[in-house]
TORLUMZA-639007 format. One record per residue (C-alpha): x, y, z; residue in three letters. Coordinates in steps of 0.001 Angstrom, whole numbers, plus 500000, padded with zeros to 6 digits. Example, Ala and Ser with C-alpha at 12.3 -4.5 7.8 and 13.67 -1.06 7.14 Angstrom:
<site <512300, 495500, 507800>, 'ALA'>
<site <513670, 498940, 507140>, 'SER'>
***
This chain:
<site <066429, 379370, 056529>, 'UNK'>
<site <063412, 381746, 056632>, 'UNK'>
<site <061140, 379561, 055824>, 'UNK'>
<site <062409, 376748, 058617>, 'UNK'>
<site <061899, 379717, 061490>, 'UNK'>
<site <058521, 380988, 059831>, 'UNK'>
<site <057299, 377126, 060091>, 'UNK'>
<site <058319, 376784, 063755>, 'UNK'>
<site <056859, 380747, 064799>, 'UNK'>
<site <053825, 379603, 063266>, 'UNK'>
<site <053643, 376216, 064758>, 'UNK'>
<site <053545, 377961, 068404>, 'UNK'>
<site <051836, 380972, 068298>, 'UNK'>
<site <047513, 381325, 067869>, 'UNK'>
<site <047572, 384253, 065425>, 'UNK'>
<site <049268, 382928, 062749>, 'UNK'>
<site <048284, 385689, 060206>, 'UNK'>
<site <050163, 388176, 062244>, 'UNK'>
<site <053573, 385838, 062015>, 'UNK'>
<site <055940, 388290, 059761>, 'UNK'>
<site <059598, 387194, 059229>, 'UNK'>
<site <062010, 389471, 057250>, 'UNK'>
<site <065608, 388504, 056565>, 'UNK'>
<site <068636, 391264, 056339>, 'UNK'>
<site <072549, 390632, 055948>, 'UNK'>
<site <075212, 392503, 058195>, 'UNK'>
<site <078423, 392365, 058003>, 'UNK'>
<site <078990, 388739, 056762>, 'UNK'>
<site <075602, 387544, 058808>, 'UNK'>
<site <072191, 386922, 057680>, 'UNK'>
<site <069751, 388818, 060290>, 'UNK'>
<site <066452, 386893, 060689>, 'UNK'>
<site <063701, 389337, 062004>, 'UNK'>
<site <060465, 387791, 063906>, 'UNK'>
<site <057234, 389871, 064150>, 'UNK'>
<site <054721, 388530, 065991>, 'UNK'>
<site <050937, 389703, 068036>, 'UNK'>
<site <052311, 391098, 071508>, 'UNK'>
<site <049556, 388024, 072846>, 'UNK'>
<site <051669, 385864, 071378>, 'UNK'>
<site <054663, 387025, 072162>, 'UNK'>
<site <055249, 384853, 075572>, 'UNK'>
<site <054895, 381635, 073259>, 'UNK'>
<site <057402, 382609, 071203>, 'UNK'>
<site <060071, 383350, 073947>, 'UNK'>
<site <058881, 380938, 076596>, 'UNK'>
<site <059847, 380998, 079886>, 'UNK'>
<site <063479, 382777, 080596>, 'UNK'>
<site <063749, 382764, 077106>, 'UNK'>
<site <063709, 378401, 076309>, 'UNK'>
<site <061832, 378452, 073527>, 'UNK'>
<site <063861, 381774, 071929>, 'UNK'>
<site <067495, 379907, 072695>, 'UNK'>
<site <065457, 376528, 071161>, 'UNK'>
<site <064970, 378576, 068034>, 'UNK'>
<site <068495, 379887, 067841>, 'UNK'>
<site <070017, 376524, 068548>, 'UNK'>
<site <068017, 374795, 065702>, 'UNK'>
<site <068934, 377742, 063039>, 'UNK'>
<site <072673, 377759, 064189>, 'UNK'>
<site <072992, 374009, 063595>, 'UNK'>
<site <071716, 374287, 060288>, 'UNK'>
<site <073876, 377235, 059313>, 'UNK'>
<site <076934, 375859, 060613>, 'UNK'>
<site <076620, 373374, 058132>, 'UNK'>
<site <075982, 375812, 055556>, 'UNK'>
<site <079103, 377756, 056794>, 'UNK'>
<site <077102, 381084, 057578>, 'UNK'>
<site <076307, 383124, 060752>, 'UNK'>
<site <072532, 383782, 061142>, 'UNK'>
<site <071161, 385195, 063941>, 'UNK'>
<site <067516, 385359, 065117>, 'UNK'>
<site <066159, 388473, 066489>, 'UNK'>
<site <062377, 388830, 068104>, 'UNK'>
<site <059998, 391923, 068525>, 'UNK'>
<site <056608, 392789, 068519>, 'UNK'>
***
């Protein structure tokens, strides 16, 4: 799973070197933690948020299949 969100991350933003994705559990979920360069941080979210939801969406329909919660979270 942390490999499928690195992929897409690094797929949008210009800096990929600074891309850093870290994966914690919680309580029965899997926490997926997105670092990226606060210039590309606008490419990452998208406008209100489209491209952050987009991401969620596309990890939630593979770990439904899986039978696990994950749940992307984004900071600088």
């Amino acid at each position: 799973m942390i490999e499928l969100v690195e992929y897409i991350v690094k797929s949008l933003v210009i800096d990929e070197d600074s891309v850093k994705v870290t994966q914690t559990e919680d309580e029965g979920a899997t926490i997926i933690h997105v670092f990226v360069a606060p210039d590309d941080m606008g490419r990452v979210i998208g406008r209100a948020g489209k491209i952050a939801s987009s991401i969620r969406a596309i990890v939630n329909s593979v770990s439904s299949r899986q039978h696990k919660k994950v749940v992307v979270k984004f900071g600088e």
